[in-house]
KEKE-3310 file (N, C-alpha, C; in steps of 0.2 Angstrom, whole numbers, plus 5000, padded with zeros to 4 digits):
npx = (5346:5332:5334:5326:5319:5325:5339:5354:5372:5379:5375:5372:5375:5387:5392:5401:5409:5425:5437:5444:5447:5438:5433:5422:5415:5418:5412:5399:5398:5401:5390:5380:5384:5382:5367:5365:5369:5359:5348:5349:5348:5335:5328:5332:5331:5340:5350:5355:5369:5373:5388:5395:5389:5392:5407:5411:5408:5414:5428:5427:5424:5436:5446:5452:5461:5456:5462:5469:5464:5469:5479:5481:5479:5467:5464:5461:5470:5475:5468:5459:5451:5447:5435:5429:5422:5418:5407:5398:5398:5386:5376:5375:5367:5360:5350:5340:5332:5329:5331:5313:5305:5308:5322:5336:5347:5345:5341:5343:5338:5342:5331:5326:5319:5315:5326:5326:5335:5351:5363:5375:5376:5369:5363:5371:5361:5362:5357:5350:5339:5330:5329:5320:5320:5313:5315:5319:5326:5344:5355:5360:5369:5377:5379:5392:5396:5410:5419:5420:5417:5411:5397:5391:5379:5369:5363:5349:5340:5326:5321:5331:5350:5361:5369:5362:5356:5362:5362:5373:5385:5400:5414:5431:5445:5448:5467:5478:5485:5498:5514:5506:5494:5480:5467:5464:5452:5437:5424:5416:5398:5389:5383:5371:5370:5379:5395:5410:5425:5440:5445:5450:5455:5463:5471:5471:5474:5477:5478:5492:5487:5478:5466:5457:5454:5454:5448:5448:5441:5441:5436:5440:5434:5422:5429:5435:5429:5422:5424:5428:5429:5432:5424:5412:5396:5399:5394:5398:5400:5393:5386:5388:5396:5396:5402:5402:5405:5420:5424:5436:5456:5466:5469:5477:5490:5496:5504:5511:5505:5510:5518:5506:5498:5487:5472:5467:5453:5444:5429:5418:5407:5398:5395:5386:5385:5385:5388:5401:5407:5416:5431:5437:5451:5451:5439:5433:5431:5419:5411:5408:5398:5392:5381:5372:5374:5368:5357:5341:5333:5323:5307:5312:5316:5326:5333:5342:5350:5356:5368:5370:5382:5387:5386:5380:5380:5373:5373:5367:5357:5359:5349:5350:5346:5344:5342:5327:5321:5319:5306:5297:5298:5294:5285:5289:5292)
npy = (5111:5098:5082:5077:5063:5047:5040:5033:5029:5034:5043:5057:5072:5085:5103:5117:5134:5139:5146:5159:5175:5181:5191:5200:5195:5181:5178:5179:5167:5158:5157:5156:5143:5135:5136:5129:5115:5115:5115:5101:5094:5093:5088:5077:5071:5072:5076:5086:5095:5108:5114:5126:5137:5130:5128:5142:5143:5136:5142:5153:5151:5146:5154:5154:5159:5161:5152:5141:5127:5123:5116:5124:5135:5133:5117:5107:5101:5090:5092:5100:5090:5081:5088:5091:5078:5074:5083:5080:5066:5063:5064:5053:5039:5022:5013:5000:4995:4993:5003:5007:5001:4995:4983:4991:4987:4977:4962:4956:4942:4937:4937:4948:4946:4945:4942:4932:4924:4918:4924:4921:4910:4912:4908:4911:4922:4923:4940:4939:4947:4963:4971:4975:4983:4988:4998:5003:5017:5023:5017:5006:4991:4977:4961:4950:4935:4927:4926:4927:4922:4942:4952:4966:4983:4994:5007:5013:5024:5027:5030:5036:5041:5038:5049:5061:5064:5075:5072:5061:5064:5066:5076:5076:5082:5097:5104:5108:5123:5135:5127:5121:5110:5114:5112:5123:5128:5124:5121:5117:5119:5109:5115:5116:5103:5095:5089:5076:5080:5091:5104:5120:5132:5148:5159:5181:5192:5198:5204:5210:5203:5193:5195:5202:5196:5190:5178:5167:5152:5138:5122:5105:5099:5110:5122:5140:5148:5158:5172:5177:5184:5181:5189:5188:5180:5164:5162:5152:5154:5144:5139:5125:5127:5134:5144:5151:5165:5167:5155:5150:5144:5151:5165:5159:5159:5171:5180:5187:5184:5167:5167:5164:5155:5142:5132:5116:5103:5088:5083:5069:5056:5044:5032:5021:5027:5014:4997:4986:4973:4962:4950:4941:4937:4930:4917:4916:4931:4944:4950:4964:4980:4998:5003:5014:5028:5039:5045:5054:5050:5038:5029:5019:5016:5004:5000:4987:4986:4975:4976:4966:4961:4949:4938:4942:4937:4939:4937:4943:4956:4972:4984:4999:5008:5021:5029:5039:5056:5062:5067:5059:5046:5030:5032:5042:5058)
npz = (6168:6165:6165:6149:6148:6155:6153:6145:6150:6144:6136:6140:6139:6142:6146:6144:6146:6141:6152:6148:6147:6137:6119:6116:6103:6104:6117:6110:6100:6108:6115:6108:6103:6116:6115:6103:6110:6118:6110:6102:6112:6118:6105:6103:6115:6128:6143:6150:6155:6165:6170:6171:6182:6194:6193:6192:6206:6212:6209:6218:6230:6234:6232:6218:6205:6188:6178:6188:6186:6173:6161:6149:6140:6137:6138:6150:6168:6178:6189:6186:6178:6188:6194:6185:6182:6196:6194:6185:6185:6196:6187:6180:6175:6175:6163:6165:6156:6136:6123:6118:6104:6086:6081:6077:6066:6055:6046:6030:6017:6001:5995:6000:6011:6030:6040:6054:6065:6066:6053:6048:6040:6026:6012:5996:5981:5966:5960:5946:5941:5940:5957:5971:5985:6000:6014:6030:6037:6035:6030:6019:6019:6007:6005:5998:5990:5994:5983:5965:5947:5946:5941:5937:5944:5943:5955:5964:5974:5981:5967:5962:5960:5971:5972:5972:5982:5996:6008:6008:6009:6012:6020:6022:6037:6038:6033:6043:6051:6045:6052:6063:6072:6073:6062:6047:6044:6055:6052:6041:6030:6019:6004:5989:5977:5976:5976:5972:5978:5977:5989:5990:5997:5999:6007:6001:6010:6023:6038:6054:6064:6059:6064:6054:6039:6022:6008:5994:5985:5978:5969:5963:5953:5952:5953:5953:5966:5970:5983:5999:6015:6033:6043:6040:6034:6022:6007:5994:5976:5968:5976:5985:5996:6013:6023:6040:6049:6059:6062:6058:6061:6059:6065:6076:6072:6074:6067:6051:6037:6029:6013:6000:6008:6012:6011:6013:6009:6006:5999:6000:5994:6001:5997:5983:5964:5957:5958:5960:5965:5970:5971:5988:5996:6010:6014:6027:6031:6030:6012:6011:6005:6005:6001:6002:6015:6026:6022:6024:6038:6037:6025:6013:5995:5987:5974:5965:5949:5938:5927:5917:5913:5921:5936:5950:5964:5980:5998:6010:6015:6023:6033:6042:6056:6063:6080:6084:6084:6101:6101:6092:6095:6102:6122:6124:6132)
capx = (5341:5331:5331:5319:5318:5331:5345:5360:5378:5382:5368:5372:5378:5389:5396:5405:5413:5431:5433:5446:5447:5435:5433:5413:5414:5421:5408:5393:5400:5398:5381:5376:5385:5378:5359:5365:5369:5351:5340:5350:5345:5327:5327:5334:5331:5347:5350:5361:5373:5378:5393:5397:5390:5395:5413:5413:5407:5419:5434:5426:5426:5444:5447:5457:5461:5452:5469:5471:5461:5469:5486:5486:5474:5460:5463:5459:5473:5471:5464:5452:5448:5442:5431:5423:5421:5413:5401:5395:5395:5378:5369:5374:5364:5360:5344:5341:5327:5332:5326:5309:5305:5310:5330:5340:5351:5338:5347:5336:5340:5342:5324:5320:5313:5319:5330:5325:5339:5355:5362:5381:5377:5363:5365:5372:5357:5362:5354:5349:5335:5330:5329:5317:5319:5309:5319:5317:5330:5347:5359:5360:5373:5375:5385:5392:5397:5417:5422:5416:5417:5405:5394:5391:5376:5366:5360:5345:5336:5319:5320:5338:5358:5363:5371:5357:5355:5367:5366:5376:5391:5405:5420:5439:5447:5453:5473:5482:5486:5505:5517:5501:5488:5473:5461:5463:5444:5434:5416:5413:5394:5389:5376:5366:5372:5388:5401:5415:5429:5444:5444:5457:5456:5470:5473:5472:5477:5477:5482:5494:5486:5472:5457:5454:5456:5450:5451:5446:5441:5443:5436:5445:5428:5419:5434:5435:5421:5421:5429:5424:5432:5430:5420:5404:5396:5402:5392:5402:5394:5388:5380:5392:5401:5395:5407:5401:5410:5425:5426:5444:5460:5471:5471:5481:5498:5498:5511:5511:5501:5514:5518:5503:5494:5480:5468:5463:5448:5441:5419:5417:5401:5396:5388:5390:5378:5387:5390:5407:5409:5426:5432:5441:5456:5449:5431:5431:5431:5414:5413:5405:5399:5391:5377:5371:5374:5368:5351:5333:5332:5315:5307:5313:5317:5333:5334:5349:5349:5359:5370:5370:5388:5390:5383:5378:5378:5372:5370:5363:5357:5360:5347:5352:5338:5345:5335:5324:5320:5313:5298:5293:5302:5290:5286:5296:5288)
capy = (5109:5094:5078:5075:5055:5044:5038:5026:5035:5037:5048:5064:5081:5093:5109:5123:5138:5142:5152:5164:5184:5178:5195:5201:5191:5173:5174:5178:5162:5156:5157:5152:5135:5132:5135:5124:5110:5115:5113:5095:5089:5093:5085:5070:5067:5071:5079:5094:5096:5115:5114:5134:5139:5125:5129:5149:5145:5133:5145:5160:5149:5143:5160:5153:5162:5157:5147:5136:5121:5123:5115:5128:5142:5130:5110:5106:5099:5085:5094:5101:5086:5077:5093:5091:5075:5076:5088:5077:5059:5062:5066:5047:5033:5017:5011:4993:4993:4994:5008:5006:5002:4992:4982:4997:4984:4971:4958:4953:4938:4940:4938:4954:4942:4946:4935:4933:4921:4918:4924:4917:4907:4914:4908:4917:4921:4929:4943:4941:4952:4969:4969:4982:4982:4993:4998:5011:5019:5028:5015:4999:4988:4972:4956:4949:4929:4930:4923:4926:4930:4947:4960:4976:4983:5003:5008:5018:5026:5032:5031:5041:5039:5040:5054:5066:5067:5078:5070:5055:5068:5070:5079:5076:5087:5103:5104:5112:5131:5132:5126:5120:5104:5115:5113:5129:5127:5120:5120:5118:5117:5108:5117:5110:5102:5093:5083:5072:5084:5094:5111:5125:5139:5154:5168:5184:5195:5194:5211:5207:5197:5189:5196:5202:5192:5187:5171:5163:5145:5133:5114:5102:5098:5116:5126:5147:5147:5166:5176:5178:5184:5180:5192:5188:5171:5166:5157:5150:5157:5140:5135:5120:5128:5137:5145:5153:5169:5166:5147:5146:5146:5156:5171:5155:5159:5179:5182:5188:5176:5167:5168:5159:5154:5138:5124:5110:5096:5084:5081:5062:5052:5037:5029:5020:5022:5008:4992:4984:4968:4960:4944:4942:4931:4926:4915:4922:4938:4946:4953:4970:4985:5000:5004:5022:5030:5046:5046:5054:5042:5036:5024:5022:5008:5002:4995:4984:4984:4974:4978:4962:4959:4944:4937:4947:4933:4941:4934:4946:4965:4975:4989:5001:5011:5024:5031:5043:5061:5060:5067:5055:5042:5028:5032:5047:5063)
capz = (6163:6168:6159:6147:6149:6157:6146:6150:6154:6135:6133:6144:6136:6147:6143:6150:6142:6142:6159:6150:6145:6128:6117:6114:6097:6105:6119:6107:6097:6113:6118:6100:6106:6119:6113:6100:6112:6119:6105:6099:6118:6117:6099:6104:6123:6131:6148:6146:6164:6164:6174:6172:6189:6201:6193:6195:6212:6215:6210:6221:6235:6235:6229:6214:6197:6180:6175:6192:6182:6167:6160:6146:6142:6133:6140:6159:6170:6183:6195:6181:6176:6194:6195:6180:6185:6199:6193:6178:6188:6199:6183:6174:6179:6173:6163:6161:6148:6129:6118:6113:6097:6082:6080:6074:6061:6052:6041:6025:6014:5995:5992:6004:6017:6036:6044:6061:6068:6062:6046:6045:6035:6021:6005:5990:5980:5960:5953:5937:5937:5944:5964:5974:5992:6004:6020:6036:6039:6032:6026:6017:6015:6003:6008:5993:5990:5996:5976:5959:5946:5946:5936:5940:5945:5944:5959:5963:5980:5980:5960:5960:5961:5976:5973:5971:5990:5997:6015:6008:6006:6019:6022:6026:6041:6034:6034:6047:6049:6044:6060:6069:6071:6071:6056:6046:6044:6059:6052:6034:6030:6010:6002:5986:5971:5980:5972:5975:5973:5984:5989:5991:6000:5995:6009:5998:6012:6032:6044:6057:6069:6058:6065:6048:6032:6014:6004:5988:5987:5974:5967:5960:5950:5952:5947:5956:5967:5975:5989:6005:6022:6041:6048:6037:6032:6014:6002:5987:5969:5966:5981:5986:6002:6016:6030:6043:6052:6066:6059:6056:6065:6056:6071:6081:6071:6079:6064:6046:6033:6025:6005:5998:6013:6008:6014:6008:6012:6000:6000:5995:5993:6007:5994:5975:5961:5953:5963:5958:5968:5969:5977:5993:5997:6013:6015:6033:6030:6024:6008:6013:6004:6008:5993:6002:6019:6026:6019:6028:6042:6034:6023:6007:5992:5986:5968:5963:5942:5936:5920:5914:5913:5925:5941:5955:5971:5986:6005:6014:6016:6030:6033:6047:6056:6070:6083:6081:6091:6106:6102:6090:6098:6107:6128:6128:6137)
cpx = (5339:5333:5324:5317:5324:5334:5350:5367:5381:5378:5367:5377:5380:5391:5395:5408:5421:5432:5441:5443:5444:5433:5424:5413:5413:5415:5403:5395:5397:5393:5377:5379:5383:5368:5357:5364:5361:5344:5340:5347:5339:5324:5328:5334:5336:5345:5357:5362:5378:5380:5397:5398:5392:5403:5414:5411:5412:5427:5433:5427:5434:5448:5457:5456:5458:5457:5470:5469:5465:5476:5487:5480:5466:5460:5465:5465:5470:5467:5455:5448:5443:5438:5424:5420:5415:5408:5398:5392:5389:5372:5370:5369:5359:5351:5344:5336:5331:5328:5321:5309:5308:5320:5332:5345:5347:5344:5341:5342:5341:5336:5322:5317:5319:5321:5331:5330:5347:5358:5370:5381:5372:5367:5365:5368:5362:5356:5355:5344:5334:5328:5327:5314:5316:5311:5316:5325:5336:5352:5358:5366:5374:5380:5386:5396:5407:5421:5415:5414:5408:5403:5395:5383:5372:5360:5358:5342:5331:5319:5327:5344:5356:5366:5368:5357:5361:5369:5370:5382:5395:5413:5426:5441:5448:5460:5473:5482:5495:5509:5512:5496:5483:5471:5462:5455:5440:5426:5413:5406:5393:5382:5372:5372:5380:5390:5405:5418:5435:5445:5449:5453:5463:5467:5476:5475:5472:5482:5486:5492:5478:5465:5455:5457:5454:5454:5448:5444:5440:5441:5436:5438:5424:5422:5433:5428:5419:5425:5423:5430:5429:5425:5412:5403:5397:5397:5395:5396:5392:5385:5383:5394:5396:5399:5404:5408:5413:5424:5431:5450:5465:5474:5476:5491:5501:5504:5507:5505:5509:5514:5515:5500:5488:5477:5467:5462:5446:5433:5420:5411:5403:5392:5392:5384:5379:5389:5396:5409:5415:5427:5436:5445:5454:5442:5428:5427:5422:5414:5408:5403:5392:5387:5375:5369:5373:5360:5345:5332:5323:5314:5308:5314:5322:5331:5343:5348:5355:5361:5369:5377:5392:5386:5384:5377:5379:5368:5365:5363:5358:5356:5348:5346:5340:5339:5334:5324:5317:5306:5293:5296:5296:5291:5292:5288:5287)
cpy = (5102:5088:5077:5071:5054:5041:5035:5030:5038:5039:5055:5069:5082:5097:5114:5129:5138:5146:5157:5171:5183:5188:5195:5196:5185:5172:5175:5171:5157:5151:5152:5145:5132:5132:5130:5116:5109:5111:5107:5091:5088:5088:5081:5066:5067:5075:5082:5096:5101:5116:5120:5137:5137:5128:5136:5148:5141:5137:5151:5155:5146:5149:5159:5158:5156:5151:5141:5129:5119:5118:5119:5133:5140:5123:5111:5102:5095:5085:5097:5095:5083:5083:5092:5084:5071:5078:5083:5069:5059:5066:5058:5042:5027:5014:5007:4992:4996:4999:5004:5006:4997:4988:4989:4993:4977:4968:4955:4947:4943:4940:4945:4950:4944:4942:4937:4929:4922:4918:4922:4912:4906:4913:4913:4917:4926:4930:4943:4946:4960:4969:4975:4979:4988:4992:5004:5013:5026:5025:5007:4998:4982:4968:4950:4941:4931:4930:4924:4924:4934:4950:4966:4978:4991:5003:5014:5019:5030:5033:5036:5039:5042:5046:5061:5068:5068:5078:5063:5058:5070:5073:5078:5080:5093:5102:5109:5119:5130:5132:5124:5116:5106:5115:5119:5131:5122:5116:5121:5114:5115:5109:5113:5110:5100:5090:5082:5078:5088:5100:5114:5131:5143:5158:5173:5189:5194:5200:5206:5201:5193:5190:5198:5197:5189:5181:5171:5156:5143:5124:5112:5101:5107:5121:5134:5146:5154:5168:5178:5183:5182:5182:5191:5180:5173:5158:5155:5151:5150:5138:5129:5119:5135:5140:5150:5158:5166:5158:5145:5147:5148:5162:5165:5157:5165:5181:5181:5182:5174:5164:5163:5152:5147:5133:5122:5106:5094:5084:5074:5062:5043:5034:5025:5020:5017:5003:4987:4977:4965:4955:4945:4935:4927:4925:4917:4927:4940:4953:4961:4975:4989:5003:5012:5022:5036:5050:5048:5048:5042:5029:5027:5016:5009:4998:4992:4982:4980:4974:4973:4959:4955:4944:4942:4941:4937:4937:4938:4954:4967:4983:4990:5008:5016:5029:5036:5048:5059:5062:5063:5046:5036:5027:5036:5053:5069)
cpz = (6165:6165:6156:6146:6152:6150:6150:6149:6146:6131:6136:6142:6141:6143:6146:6143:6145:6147:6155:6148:6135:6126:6117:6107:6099:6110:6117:6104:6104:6116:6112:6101:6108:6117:6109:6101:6114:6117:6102:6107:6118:6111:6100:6109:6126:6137:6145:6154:6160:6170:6176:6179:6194:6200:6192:6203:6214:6215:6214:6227:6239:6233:6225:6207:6192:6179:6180:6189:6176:6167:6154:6145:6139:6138:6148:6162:6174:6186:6192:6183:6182:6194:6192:6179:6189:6200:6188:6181:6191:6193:6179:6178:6174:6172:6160:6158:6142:6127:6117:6106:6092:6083:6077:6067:6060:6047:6037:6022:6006:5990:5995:6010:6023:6038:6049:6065:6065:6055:6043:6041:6029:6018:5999:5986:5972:5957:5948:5932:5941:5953:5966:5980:5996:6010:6024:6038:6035:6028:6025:6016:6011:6006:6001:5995:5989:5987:5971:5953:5944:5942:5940:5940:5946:5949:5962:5972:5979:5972:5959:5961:5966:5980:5973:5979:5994:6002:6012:6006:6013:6017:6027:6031:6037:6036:6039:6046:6050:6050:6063:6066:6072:6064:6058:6045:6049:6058:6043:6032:6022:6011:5996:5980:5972:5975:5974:5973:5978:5983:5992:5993:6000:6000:6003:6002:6022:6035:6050:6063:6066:6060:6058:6043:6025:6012:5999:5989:5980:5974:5965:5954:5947:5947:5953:5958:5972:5979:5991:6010:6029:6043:6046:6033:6025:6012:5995:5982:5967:5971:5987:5994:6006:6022:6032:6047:6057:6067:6058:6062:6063:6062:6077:6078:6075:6075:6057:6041:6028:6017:6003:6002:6010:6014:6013:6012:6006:6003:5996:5997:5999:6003:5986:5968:5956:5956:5958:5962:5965:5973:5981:5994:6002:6015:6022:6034:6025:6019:6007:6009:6003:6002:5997:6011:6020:6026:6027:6030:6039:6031:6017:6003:5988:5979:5965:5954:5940:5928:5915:5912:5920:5930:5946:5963:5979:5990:6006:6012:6022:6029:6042:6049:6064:6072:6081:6086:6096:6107:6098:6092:6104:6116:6129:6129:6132)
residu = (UNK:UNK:UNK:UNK:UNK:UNK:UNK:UNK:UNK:UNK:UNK:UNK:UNK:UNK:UNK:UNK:UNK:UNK:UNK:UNK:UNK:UNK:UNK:UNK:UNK:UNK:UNK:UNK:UNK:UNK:UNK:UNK:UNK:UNK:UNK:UNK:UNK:UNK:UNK:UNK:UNK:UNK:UNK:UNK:UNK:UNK:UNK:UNK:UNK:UNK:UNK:UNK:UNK:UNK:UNK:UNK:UNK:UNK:UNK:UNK:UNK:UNK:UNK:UNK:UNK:UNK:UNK:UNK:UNK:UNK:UNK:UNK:UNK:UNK:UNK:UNK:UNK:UNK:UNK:UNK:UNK:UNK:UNK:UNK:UNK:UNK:UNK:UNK:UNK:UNK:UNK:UNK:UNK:UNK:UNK:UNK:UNK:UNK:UNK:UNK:UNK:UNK:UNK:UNK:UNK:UNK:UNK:UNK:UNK:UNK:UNK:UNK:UNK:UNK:UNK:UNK:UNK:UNK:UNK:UNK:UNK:UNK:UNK:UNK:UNK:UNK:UNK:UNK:UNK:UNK:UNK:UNK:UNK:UNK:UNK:UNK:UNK:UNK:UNK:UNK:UNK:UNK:UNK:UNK:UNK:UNK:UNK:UNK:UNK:UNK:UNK:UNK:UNK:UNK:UNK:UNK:UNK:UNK:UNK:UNK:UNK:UNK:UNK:UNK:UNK:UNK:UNK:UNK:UNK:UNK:UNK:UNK:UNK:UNK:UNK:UNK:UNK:UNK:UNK:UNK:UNK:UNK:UNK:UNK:UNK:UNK:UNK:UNK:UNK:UNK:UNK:UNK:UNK:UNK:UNK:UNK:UNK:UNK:UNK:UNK:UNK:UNK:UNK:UNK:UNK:UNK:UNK:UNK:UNK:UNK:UNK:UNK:UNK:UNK:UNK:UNK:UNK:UNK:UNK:UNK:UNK:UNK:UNK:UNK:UNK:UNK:UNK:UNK:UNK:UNK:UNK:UNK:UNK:UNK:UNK:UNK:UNK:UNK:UNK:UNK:UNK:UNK:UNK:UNK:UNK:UNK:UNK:UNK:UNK:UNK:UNK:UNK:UNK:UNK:UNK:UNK:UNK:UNK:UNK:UNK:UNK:UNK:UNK:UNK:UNK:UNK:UNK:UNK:UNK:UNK:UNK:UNK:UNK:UNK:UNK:UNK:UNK:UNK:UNK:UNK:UNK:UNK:UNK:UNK:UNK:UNK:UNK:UNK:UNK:UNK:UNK:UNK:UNK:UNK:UNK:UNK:UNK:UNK:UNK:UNK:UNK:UNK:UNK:UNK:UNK:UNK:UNK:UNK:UNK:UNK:UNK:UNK:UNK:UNK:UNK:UNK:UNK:UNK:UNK:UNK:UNK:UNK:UNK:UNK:UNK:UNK:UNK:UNK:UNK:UNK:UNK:UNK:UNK)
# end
């Protein structure tokens, strides 16, 4: 696939598939993988280097088996590795102009005004009264005067808790499958109406080698939230959780389920809609904190309410503004 602009070496997709004995199911998952890689390259300008055919031509030539690359039936050995290597280096290459387009990380005083130079040493300004700032981007953070003492402060986006937007919600690893460091869940997708809260999945029953299975899930918040199994996407009765089919790694034990079988991840919030400042022991040190991440990269506005219960002395803001696709992206093709 072509590029669809130049980009500097930390901007090139590759991907390959698994060269072994995949079942009809694993290489449909497959395919839908790579389309996925696809449509995120297009969407963002990336070059996408499909290394599949150079590397079946290169094992028909050397007339090596599937496995000669390998060190185990998934991860590439040395000899893998310089291959792949090889194959991906004459796609990088070096571009000395900077994205077009705005700073990516703007730094405001505590009026809202921008600060074009140096900001180490902005003064701490206290809120005493309502604060409405208009930002581009997805996250703001506050920089707060190292000592206090503080109030507290309710914190709104686009007129709303923070929490209302359900991209400012992320998710812990899944735990292991028992005896092994895979994530028993690889790909947990959150639907509407999220909440901070931790999740249990319950093996209800599991045929000898895992291709089939059923579970229950469970939130610490929600409370019983359905049964599903593998083979078919599963939507939790409130909406919350989304797992899509052949997402787990349970079929890696190759043995019984054992008595009372579970998973657990937590959903938290990248966000507060209540600001708590706190002093810190060292004046060094900046006093950091991270009012809403995650949000529609767009334009939006920040209000800082103060409760009234004490000063609020704030340096600076930090609005963060990452790129954009490439098709709305300026001087792209």
């Amino acid at each position: 696939m072509p590029a669809i602009r130049d980009r500097t070496t930390a901007e090139v997709l590759c991907f390959t598939h698994h060269l072994d004995n995949y079942d009809k199911t694993n290489e449909q998952h497959k395919t839908l993988e790579s389309l996925r890689i696809c449509e995120l390259s297009e969407k963002y300008g990336y070059e996408v280097v499909d290394i599949r055919p150079s590397w079946r031509k290169y094992l028909e030539l050397h007339h090596l088996p599937l496995t000669a690359l390998l060190g185990d039936h998934i991860h590439l050995n040395p000899a893998g590795k310089a291959l792949m290597a090889s194959m991906v280096i004459p796609h990088l290459r070096y571009d000395p102009q900077p994205p077009a387009g705005p700073d990516r990380v703007r730094y405001y005083n505590a009026a809202g005004k921008l600060l074009g130079g140096s900001f180490d040493d902005a003064a701490a300004a206290a809120l005493g009264n309502p604060f409405r700032f208009e930002f581009e981007g997805n996250r703001v953070d506050v920089v707060a005067a190292a000592a206090g003492p503080f109030g507290t402060a309710k914190i709104l986006i686009d007129g709303k808790k923070p929490s209302a937007f359900r991209q400012c919600y992320a998710m812990t690893r899944c735990s292991g499958v028992p005896g092994g460091g895979w994530p028993a869940v690889r790909c947990v997708t959150l639907g509407e109406g999220v909440v901070a809260e931790d999740w249990e999945m319950t093996i209800l029953h599991a045929n000898k080698d895992w291709s089939e299975f059923e579970f229950a899930v469970k939130g610490s918040v929600t409370g019983p939230d359905g049964k599903g199994n593998n083979r078919e996407k599963f939507v939790s009765n409130s909406g919350r959780l989304i797992i899509e089919p052949n997402t787990t790694s349970f079929d890696l034990l190759k043995k019984p389920a054992p008595p009372g079988c579970k998973a657990r991840w937590s959903v938290y919030g990248t966000f507060c809609d209540e600001w708590k400042p706190a002093g810190i022991a060292d004046s060094a040190k900046e006093n950091v904190y991270t009012l809403v991440q995650g949000l529609p990269n767009g334009k939006h506005v920040l209000e800082i309410v103060p409760n009234g219960d004490g000063d609020l002395p704030v340096r600076y803001l930090v609005a963060y503004q990452p790129l954009s696709p490439a098709k709305s992206a300026p001087g792209t093709q």
